[in-house]
PDB file of N, CA, C and O in Angstrom:
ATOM      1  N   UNK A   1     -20.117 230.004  95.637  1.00  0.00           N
ATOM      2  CA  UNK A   1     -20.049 229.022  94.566  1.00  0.00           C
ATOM      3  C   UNK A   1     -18.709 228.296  94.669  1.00  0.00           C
ATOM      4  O   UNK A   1     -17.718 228.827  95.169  1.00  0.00           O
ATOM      5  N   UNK A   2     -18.724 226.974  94.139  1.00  0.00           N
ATOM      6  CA  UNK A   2     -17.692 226.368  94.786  1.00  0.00           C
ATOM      7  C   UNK A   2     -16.864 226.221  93.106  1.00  0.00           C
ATOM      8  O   UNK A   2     -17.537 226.200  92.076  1.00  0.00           O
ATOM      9  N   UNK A   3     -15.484 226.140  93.105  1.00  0.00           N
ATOM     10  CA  UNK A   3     -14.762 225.766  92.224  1.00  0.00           C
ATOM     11  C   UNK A   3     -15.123 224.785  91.424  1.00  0.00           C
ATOM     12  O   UNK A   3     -16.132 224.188  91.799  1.00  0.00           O
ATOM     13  N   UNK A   4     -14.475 224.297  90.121  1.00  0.00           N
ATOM     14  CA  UNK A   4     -14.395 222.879  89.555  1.00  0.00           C
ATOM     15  C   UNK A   4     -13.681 222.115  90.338  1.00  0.00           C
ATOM     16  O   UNK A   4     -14.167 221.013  90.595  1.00  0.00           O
ATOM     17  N   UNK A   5     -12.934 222.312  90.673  1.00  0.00           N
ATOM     18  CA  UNK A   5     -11.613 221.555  91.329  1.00  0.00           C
ATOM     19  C   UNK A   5     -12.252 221.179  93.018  1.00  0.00           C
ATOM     20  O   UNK A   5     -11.616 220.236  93.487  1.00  0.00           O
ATOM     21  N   UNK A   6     -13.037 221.562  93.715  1.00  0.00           N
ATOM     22  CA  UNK A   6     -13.112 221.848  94.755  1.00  0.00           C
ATOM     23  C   UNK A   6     -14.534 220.495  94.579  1.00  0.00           C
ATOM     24  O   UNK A   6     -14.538 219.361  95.057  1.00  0.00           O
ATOM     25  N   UNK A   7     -15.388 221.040  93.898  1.00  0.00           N
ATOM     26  CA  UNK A   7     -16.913 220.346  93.460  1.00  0.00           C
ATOM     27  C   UNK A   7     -16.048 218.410  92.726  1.00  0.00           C
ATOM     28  O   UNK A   7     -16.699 217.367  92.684  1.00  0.00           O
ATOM     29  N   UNK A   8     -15.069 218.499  92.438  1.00  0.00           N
ATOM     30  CA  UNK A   8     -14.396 216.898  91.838  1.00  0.00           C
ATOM     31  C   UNK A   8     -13.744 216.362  92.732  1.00  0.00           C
ATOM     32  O   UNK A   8     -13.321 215.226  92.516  1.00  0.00           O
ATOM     33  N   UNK A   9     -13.381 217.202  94.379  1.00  0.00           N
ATOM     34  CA  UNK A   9     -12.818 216.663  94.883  1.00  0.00           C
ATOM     35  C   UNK A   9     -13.747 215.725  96.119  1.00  0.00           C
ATOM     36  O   UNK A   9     -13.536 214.614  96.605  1.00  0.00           O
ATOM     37  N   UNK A  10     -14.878 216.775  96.356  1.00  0.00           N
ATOM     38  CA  UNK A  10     -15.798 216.177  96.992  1.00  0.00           C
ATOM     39  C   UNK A  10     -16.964 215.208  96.878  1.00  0.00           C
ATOM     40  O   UNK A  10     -17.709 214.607  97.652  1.00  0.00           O
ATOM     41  N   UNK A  11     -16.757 215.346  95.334  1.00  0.00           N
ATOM     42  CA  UNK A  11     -17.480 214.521  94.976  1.00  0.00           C
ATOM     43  C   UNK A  11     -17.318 213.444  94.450  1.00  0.00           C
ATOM     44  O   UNK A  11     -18.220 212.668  94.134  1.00  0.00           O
ATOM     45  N   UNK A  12     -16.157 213.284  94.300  1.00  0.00           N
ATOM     46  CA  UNK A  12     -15.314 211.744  93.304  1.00  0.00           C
ATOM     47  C   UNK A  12     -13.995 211.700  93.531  1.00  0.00           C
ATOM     48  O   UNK A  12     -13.128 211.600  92.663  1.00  0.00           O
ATOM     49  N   UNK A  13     -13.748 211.812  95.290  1.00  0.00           N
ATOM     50  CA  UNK A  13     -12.752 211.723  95.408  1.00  0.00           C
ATOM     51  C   UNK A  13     -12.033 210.868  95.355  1.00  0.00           C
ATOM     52  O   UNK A  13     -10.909 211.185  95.744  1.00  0.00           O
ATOM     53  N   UNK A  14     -12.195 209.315  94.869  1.00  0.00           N
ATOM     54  CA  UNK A  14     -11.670 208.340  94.600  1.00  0.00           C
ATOM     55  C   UNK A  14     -10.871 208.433  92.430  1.00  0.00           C
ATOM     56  O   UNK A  14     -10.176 207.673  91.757  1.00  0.00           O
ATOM     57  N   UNK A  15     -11.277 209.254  92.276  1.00  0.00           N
ATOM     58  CA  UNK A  15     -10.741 209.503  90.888  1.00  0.00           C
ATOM     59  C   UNK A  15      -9.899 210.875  90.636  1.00  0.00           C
ATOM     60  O   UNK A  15     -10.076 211.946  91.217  1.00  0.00           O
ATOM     61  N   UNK A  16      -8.963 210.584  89.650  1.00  0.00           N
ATOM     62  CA  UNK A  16      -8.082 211.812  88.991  1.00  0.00           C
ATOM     63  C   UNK A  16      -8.629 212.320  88.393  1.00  0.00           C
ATOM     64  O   UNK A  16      -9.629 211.675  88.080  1.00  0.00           O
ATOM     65  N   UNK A  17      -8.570 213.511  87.841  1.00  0.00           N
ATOM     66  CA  UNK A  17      -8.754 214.202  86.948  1.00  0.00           C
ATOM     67  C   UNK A  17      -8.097 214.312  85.385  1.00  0.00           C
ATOM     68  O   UNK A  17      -7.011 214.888  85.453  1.00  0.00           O
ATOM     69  N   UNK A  18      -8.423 213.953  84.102  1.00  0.00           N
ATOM     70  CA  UNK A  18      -7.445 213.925  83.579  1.00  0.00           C
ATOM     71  C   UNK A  18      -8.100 214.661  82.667  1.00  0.00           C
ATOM     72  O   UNK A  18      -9.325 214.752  82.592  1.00  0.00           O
ATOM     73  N   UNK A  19      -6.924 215.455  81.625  1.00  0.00           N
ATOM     74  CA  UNK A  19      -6.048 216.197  82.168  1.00  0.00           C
ATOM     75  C   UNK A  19      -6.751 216.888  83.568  1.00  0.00           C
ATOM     76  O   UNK A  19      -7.870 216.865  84.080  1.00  0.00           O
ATOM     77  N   UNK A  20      -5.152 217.647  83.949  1.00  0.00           N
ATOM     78  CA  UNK A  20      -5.699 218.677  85.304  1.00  0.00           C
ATOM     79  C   UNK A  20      -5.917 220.218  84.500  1.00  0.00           C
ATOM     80  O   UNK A  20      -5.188 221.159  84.185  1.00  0.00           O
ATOM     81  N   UNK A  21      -7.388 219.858  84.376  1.00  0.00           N
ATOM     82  CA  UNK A  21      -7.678 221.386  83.441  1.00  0.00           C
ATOM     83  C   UNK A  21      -9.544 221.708  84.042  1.00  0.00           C
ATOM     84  O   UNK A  21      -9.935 221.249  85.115  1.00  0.00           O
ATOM     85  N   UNK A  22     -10.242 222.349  83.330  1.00  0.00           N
ATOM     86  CA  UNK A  22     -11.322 222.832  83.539  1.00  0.00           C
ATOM     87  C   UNK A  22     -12.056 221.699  82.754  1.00  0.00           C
ATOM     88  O   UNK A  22     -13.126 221.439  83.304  1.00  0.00           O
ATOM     89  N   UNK A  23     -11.883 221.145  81.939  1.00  0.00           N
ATOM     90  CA  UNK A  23     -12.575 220.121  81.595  1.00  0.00           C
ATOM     91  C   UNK A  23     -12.062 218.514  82.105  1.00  0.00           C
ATOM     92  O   UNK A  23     -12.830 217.746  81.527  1.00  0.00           O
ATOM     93  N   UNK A  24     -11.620 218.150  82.486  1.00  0.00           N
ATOM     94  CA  UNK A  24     -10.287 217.127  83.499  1.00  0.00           C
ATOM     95  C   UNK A  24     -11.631 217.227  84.178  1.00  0.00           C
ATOM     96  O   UNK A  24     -12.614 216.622  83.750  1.00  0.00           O
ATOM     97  N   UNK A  25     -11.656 218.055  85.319  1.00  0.00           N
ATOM     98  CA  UNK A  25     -12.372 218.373  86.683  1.00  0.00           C
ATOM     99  C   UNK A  25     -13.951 217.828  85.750  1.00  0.00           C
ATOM    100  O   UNK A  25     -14.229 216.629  85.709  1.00  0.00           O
ATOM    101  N   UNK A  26     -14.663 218.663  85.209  1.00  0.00           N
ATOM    102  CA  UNK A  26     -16.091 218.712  84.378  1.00  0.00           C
ATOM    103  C   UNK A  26     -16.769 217.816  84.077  1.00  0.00           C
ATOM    104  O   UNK A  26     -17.886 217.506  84.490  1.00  0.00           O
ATOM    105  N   UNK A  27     -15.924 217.205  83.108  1.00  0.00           N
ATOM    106  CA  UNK A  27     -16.401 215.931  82.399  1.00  0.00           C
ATOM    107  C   UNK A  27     -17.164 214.765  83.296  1.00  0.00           C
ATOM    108  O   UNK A  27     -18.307 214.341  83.126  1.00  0.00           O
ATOM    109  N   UNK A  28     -16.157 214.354  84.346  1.00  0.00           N
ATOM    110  CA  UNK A  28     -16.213 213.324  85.602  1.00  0.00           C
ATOM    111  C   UNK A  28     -17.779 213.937  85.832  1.00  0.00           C
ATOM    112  O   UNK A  28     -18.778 213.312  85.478  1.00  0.00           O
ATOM    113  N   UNK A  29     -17.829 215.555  86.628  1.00  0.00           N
ATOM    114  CA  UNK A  29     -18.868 215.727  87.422  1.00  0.00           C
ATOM    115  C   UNK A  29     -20.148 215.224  86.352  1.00  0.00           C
ATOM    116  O   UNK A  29     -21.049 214.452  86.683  1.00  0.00           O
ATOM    117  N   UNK A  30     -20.002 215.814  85.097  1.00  0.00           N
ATOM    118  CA  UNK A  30     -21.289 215.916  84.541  1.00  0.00           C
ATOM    119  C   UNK A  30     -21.851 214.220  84.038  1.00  0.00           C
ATOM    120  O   UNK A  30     -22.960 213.687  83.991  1.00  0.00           O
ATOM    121  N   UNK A  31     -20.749 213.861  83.786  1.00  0.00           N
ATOM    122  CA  UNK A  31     -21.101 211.671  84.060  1.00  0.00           C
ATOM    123  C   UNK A  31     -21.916 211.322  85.378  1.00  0.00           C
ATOM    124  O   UNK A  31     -23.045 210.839  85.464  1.00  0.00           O
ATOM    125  N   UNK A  32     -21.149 211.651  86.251  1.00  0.00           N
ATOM    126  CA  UNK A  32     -22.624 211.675  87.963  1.00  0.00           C
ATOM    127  C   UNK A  32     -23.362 212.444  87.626  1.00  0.00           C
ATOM    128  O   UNK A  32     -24.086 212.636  88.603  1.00  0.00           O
ATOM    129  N   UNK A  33     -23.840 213.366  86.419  1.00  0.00           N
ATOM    130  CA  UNK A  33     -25.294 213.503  86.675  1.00  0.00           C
ATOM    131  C   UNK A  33     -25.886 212.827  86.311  1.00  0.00           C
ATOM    132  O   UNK A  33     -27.035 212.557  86.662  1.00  0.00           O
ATOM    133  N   UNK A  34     -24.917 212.123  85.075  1.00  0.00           N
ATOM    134  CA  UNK A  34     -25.778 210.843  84.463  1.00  0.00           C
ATOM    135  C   UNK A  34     -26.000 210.039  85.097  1.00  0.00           C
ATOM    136  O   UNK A  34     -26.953 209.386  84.672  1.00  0.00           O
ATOM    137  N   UNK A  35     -25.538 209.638  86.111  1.00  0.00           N
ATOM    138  CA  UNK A  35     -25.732 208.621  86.662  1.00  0.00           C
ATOM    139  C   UNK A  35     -26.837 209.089  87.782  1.00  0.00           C
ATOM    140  O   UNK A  35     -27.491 208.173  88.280  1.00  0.00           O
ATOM    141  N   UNK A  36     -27.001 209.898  88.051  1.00  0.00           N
ATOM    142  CA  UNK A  36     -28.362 210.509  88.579  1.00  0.00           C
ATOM    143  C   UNK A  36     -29.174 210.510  88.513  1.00  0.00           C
ATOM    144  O   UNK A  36     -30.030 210.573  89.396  1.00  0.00           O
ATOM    145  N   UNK A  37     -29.315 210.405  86.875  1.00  0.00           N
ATOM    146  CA  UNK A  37     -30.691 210.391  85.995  1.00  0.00           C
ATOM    147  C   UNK A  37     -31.094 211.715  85.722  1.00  0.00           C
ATOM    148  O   UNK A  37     -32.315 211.875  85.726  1.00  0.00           O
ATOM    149  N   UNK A  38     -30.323 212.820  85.458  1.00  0.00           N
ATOM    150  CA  UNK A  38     -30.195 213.941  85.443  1.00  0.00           C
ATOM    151  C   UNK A  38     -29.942 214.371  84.085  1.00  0.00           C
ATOM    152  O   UNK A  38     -29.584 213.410  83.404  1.00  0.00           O
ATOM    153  N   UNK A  39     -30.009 215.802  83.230  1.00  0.00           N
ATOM    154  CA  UNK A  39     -29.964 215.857  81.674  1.00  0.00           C
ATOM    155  C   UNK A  39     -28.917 217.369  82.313  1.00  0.00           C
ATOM    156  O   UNK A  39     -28.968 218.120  83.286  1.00  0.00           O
ATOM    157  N   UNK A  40     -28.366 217.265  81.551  1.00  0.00           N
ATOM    158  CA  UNK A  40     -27.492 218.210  81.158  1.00  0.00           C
ATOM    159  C   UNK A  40     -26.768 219.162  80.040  1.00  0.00           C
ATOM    160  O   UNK A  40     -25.707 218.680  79.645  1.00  0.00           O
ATOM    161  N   UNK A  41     -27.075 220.242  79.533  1.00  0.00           N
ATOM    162  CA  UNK A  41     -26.630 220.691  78.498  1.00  0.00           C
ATOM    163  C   UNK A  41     -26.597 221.718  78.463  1.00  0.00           C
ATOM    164  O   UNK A  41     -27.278 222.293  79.312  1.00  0.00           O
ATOM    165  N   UNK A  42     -25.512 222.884  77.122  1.00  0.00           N
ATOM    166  CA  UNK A  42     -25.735 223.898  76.771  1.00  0.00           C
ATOM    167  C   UNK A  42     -25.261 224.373  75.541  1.00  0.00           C
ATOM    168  O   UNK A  42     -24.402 223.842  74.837  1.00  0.00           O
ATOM    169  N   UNK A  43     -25.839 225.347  75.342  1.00  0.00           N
ATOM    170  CA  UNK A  43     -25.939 226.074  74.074  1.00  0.00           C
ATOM    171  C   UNK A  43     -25.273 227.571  74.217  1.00  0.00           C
ATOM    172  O   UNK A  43     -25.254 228.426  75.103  1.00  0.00           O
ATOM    173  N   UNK A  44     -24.708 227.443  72.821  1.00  0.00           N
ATOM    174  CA  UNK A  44     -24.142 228.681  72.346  1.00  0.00           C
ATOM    175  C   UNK A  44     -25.334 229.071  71.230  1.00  0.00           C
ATOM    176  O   UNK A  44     -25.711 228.396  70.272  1.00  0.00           O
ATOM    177  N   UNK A  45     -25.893 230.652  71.765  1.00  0.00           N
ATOM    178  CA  UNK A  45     -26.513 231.484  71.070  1.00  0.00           C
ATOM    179  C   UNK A  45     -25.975 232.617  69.853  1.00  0.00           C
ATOM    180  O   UNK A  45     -25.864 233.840  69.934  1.00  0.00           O
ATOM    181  N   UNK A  46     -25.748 231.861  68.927  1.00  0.00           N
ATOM    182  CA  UNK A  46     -25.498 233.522  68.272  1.00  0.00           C
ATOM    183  C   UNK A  46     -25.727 234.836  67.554  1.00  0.00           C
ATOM    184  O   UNK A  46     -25.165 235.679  66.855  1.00  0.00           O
ATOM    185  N   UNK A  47     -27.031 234.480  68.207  1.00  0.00           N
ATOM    186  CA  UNK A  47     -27.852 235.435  68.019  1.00  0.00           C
ATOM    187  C   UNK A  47     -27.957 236.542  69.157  1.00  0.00           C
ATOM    188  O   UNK A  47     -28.662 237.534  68.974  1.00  0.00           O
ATOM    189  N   UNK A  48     -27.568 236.440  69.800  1.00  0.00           N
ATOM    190  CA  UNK A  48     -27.782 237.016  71.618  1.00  0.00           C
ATOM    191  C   UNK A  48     -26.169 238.015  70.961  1.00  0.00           C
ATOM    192  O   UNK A  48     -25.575 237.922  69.887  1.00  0.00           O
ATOM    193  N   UNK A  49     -25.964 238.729  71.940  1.00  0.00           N
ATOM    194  CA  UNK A  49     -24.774 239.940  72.267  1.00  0.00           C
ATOM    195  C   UNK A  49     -24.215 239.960  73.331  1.00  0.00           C
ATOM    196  O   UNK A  49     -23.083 240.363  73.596  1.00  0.00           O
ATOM    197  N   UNK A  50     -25.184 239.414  74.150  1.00  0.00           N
ATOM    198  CA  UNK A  50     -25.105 238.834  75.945  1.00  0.00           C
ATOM    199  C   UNK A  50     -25.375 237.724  76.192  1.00  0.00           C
ATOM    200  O   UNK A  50     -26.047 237.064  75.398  1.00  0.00           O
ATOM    201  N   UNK A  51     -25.008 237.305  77.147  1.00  0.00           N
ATOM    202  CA  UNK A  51     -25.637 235.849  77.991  1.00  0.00           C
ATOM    203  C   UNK A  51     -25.586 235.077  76.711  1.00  0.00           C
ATOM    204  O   UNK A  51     -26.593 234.759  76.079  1.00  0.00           O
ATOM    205  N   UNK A  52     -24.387 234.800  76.374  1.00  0.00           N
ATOM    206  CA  UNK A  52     -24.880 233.807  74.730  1.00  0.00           C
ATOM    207  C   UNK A  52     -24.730 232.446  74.809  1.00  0.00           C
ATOM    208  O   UNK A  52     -24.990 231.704  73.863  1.00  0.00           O
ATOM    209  N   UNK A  53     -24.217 231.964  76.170  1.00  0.00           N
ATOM    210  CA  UNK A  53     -24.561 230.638  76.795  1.00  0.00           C
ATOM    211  C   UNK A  53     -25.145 229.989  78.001  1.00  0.00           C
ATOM    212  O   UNK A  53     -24.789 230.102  79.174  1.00  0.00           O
ATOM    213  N   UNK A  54     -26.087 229.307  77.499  1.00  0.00           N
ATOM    214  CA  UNK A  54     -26.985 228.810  78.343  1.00  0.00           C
ATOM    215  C   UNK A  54     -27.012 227.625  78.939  1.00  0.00           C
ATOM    216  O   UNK A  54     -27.532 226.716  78.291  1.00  0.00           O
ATOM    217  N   UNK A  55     -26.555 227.358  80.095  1.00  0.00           N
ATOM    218  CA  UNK A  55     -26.480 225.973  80.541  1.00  0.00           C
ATOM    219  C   UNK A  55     -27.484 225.650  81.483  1.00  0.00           C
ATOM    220  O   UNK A  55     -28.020 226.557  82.120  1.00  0.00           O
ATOM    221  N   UNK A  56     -27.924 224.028  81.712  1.00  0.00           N
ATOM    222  CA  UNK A  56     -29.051 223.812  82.153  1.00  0.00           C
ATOM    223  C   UNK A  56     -29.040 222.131  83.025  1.00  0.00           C
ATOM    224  O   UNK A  56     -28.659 221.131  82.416  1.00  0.00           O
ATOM    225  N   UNK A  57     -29.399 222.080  84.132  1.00  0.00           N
ATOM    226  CA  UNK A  57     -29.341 220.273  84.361  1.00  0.00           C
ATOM    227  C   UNK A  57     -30.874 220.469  84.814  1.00  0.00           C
ATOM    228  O   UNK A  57     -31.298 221.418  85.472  1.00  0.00           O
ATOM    229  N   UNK A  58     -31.626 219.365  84.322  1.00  0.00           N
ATOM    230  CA  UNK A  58     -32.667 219.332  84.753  1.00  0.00           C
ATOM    231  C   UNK A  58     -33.276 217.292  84.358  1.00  0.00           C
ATOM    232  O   UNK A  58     -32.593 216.454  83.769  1.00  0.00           O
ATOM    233  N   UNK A  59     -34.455 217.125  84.841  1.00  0.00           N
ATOM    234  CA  UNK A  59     -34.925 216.026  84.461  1.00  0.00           C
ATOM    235  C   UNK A  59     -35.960 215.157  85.953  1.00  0.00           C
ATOM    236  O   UNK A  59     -36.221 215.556  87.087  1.00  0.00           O
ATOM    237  N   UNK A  60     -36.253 214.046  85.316  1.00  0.00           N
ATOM    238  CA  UNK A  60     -37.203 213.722  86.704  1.00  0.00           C
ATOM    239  C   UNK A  60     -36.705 213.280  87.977  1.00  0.00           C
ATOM    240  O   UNK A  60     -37.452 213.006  88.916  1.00  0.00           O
ATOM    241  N   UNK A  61     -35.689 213.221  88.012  1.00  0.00           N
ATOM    242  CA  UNK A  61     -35.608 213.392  89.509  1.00  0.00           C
ATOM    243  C   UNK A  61     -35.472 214.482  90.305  1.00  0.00           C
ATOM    244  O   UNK A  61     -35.493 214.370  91.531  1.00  0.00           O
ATOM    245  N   UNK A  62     -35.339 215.502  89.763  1.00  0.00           N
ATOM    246  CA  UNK A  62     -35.468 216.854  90.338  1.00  0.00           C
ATOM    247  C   UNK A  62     -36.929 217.174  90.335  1.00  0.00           C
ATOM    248  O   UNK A  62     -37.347 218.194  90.883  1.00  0.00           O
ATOM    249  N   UNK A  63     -37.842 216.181  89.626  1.00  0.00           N
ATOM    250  CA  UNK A  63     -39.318 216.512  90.341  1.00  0.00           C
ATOM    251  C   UNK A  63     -39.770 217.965  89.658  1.00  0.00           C
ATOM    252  O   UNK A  63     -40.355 218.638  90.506  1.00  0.00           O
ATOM    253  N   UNK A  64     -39.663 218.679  88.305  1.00  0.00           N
ATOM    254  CA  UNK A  64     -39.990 219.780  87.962  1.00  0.00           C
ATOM    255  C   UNK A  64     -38.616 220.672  88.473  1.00  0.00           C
ATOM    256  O   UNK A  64     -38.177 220.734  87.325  1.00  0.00           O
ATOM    257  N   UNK A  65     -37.952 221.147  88.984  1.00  0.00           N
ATOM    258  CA  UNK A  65     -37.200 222.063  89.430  1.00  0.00           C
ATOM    259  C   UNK A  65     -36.285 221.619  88.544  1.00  0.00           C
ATOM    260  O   UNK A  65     -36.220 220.499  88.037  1.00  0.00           O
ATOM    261  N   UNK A  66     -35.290 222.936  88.315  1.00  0.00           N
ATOM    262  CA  UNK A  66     -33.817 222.847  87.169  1.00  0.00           C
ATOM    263  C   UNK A  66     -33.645 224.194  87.676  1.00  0.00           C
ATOM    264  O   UNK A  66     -34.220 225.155  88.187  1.00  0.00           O
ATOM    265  N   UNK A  67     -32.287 223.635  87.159  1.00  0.00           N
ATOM    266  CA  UNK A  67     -30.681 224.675  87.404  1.00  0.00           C
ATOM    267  C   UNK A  67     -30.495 225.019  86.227  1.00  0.00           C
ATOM    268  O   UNK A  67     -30.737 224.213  85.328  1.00  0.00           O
ATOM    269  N   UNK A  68     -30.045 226.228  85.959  1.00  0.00           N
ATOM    270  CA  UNK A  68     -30.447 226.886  84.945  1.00  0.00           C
ATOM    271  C   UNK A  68     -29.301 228.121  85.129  1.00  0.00           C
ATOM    272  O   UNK A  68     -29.207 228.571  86.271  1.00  0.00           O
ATOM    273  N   UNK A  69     -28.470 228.670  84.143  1.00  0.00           N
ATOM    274  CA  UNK A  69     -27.640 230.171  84.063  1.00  0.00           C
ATOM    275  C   UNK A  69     -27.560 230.626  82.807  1.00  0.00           C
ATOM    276  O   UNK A  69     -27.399 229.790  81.918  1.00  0.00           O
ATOM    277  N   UNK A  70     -27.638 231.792  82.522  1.00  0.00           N
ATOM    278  CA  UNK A  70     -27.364 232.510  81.209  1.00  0.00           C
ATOM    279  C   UNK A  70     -26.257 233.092  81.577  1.00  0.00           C
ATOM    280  O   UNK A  70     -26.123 233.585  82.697  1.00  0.00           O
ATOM    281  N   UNK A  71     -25.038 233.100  80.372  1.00  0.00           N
ATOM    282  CA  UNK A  71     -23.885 233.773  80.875  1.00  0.00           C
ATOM    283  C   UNK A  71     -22.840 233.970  80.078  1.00  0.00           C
ATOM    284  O   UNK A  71     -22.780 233.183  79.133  1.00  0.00           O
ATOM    285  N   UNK A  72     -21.799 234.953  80.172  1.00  0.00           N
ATOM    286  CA  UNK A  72     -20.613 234.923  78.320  1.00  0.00           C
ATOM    287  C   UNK A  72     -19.630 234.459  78.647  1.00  0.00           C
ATOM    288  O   UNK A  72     -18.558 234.502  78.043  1.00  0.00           O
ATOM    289  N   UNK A  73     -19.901 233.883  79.787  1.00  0.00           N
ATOM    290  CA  UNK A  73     -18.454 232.932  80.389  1.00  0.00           C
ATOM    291  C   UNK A  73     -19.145 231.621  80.697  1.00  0.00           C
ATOM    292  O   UNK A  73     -20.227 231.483  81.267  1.00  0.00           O
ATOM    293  N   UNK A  74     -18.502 230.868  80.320  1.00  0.00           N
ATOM    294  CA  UNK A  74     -19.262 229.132  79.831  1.00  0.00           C
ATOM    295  C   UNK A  74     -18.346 228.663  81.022  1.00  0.00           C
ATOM    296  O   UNK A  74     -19.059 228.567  82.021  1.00  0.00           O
ATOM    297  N   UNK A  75     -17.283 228.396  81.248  1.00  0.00           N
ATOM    298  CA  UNK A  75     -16.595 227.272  82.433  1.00  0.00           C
ATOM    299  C   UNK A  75     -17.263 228.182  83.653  1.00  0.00           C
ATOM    300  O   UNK A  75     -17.757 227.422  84.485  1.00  0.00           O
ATOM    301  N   UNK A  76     -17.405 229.388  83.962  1.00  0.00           N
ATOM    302  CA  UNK A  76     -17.980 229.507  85.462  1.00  0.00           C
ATOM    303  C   UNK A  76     -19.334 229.410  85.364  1.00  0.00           C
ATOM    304  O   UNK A  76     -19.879 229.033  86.401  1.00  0.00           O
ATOM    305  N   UNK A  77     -20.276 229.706  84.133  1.00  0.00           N
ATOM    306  CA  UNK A  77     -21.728 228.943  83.947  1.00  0.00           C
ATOM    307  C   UNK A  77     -21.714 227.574  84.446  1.00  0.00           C
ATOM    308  O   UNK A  77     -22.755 227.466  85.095  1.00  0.00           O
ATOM    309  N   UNK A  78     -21.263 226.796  84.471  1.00  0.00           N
ATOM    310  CA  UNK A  78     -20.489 225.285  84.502  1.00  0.00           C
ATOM    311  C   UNK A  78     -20.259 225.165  85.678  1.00  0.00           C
ATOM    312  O   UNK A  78     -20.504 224.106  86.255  1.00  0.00           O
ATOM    313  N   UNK A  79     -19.758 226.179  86.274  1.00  0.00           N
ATOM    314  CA  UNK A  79     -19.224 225.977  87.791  1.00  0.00           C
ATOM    315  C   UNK A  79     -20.481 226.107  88.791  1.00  0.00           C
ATOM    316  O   UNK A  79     -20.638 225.437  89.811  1.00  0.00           O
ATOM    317  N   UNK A  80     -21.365 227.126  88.283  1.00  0.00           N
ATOM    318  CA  UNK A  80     -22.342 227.892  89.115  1.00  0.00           C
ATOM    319  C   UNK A  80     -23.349 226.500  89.276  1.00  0.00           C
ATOM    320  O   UNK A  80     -23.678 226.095  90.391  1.00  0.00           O
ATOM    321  N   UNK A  81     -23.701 225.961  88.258  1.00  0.00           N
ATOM    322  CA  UNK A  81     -24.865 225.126  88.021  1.00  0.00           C
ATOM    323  C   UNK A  81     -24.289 223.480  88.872  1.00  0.00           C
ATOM    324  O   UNK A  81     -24.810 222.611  89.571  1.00  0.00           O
ATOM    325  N   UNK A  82     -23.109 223.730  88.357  1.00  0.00           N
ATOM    326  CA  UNK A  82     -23.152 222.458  88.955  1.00  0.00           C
ATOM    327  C   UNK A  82     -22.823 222.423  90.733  1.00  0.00           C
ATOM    328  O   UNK A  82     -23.176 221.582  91.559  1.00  0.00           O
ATOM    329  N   UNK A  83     -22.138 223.491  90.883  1.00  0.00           N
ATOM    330  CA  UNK A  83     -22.010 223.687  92.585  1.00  0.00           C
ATOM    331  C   UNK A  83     -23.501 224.225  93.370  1.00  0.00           C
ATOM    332  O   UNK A  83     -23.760 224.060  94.562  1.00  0.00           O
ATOM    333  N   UNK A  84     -24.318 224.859  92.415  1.00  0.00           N
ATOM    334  CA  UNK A  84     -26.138 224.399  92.841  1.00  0.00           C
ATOM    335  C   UNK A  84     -26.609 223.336  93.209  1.00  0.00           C
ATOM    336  O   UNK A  84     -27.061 223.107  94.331  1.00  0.00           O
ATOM    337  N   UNK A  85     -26.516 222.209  91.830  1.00  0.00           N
ATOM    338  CA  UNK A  85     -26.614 221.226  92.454  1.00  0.00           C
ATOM    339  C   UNK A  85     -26.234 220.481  93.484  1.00  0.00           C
ATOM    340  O   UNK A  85     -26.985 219.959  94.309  1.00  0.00           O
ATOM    341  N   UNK A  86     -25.133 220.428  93.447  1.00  0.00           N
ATOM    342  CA  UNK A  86     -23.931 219.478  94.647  1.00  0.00           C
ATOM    343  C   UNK A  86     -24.580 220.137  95.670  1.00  0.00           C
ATOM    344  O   UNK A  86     -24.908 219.407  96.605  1.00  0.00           O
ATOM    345  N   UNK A  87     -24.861 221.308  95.764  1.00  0.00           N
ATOM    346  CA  UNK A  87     -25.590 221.886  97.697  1.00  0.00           C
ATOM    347  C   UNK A  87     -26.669 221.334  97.451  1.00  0.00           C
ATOM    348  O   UNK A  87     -27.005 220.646  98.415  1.00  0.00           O
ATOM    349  N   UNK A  88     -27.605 221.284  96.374  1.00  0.00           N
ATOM    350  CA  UNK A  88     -28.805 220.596  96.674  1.00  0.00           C
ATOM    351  C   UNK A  88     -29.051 219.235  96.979  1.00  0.00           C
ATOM    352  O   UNK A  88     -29.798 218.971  97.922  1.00  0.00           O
ATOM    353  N   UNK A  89     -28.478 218.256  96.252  1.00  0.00           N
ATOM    354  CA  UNK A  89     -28.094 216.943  95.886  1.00  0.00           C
ATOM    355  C   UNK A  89     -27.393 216.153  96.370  1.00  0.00           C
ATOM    356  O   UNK A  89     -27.881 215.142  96.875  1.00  0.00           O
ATOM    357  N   UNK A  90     -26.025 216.378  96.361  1.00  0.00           N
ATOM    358  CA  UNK A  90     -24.744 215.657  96.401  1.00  0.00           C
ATOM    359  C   UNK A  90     -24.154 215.866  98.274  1.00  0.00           C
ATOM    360  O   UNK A  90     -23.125 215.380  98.742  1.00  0.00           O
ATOM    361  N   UNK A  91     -25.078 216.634  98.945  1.00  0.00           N
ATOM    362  CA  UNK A  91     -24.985 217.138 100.029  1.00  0.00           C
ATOM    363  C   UNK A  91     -25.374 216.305 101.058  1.00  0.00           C
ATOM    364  O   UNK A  91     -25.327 216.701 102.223  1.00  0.00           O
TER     365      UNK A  91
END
């Protein structure tokens, strides 16, 4: 799985990051999904004890298929899904 930092550099390497933080890096990527035509989102469960966030990119250009993680750590949920994509996609 590839970093935030690593997934913003290859993929928009003509732009900064601002701030240089975990959301700096994020924000940028998850705008190219928009521009993809891609949906993106997640939820905090609090009802769950585990896996209490769920992140997800999916929509029609993926043709039925989505990226998808349950997880209690939200920025590497974030990382996982979107460095899925980028090998699938952005590749």
């Amino acid at each position: 799985m590839a970093k935030i930092s690593e997934l913003f550099e290859q993929h928009l390497p003509s732009q900064s990051p601002k701030p240089y933080s975990f959301w700096g890096y994020a924000l940028p990527l998850i705008e190219k999904l928009q521009q993809d035509g891609v949906s993106f989102f997640f939820k905090s469960d609090g009802e769950r004890v585990s896996d209490v966030y769920t992140i997800v990119i999916e929509g029609p250009p993926l043709k039925g298929d989505f990226f998808r993680c349950e997880t209690d750590e939200l920025e590497s949920g974030i990382e996982k899904v979107l460095s899925e994509y980028a090998t699938d996609y952005w590749s």
